[in-house]
C-alpha positions in Angstrom: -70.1 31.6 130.1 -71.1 34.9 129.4 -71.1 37.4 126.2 -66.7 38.2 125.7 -66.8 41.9 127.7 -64.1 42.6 125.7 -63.7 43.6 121.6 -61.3 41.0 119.6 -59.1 43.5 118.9 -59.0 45.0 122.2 -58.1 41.6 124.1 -55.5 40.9 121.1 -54.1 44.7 122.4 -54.2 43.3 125.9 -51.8 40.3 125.0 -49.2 42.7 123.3 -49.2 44.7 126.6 -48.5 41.7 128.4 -45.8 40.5 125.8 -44.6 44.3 125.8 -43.5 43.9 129.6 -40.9 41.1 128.2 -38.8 43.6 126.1 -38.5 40.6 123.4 -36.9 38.5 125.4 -36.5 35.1 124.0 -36.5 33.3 127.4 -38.4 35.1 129.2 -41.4 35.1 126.4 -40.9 31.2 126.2 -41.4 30.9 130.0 -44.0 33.2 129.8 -46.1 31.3 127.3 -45.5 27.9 129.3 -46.9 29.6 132.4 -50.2 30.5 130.4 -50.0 27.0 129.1 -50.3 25.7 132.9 -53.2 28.0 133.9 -55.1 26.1 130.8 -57.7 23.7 133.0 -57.0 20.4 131.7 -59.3 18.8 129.3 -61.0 15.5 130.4 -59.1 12.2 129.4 -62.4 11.6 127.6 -61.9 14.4 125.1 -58.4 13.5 124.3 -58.9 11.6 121.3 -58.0 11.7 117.7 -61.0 13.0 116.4 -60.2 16.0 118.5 -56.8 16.6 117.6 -55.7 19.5 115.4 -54.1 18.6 112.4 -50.8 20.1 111.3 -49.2 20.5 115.0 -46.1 18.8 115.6 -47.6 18.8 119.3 -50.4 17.2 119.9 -53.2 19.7 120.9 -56.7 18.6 121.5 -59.6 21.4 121.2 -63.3 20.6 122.0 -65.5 23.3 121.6 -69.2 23.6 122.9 -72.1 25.8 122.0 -73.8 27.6 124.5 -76.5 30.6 124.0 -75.3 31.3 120.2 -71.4 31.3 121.4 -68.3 28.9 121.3 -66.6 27.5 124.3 -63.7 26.0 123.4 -61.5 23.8 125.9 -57.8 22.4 124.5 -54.9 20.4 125.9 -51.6 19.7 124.7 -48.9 17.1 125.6 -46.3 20.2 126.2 -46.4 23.3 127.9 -45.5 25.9 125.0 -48.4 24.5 122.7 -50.3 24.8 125.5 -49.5 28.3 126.2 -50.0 29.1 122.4 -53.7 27.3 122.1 -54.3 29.1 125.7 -53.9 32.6 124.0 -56.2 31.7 120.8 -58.7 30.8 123.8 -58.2 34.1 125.4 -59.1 36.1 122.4 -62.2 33.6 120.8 -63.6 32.2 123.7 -67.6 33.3 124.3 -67.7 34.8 120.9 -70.0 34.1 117.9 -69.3 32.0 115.1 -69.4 35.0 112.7 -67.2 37.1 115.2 -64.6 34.1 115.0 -64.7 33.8 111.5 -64.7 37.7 110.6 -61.1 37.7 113.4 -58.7 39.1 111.9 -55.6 38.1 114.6 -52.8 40.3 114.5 -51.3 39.9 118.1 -49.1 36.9 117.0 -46.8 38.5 114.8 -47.3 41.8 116.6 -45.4 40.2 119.7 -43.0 38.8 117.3 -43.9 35.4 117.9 -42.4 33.8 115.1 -38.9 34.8 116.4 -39.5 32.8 119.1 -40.9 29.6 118.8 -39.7 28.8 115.2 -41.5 27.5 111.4 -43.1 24.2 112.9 -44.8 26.0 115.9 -45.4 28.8 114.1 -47.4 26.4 111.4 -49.2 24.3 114.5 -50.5 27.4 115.7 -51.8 28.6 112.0 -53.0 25.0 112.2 -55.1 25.9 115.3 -56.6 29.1 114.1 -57.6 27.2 111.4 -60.0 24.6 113.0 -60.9 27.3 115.8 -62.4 28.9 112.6 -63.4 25.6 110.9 -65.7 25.0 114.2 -67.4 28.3 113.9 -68.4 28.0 109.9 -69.6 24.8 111.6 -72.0 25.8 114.0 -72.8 29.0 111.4 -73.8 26.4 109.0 -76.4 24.6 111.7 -77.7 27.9 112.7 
């Protein structure tokens, strides 16, 4: 995996655009974030164990992560479509970046596209619950460094 060619914030502008097209349409956005959830490439059976599920999801959602010349990979399955979509866009944004660049994100594209409108308090928690250990992982591999 190479270097992110893209800033944070400029990927995180990228997603709004893309949300943008929807005109705030509930259904539409929910369809929308299912199909992102089925490009996700599906994590090995092997990784889909409770050490690697996130904590505070009413979904389950596994995430994995790997270090790979001083940047995280992370990989991340869930057993339905929308959380899917949902860790799929935290991927999209953090993916091939450094632990401090992960940890210093500030992410703004979630309520931007209005997200908590859509997919409700529990989700909406889950997916604070994600960005949470995505961050957790890179103090982690700060720490080692």
């Amino acid at each position: 995996m190479s270097v992110a060619t893209k800033s944070i914030e400029e990927v995180q502008n990228d997603i709004i655009d893309d949300f943008d097209l929807l005109d705030g349409d509930r259904e539409s956005t929910i369809f929308y974030i299912m199909e992102l959830g089925q490009e996700l490439s599906a994590l090995d059976e092997k990784h889909m164990v409770d050490e690697n599920l996130i904590k505070g999801c009413q979904s389950k959602v596994w995430l994995t992560t790997e270090f790979e010349d001083g940047q995280i990979i992370f990989k991340a399955d869930s057993n339905t479509d929308i959380t899917k979509g949902l860790i799929s866009l935290l991927i999209r944004v953090l993916n091939g970046r450094s632990p401090q660049e992960i940890m210093n994100a500030e992410l703004f594209f979630f309520d931007k596209i209005g997200m908590n409108g859509v997919i409700g308090s529990q989700r909406s928690n889950g997916f604070a619950s994600m960005i949470k250990q995505m961050k957790f992982y890179a103090l982690a591999y700060s720490a080692k460094n």
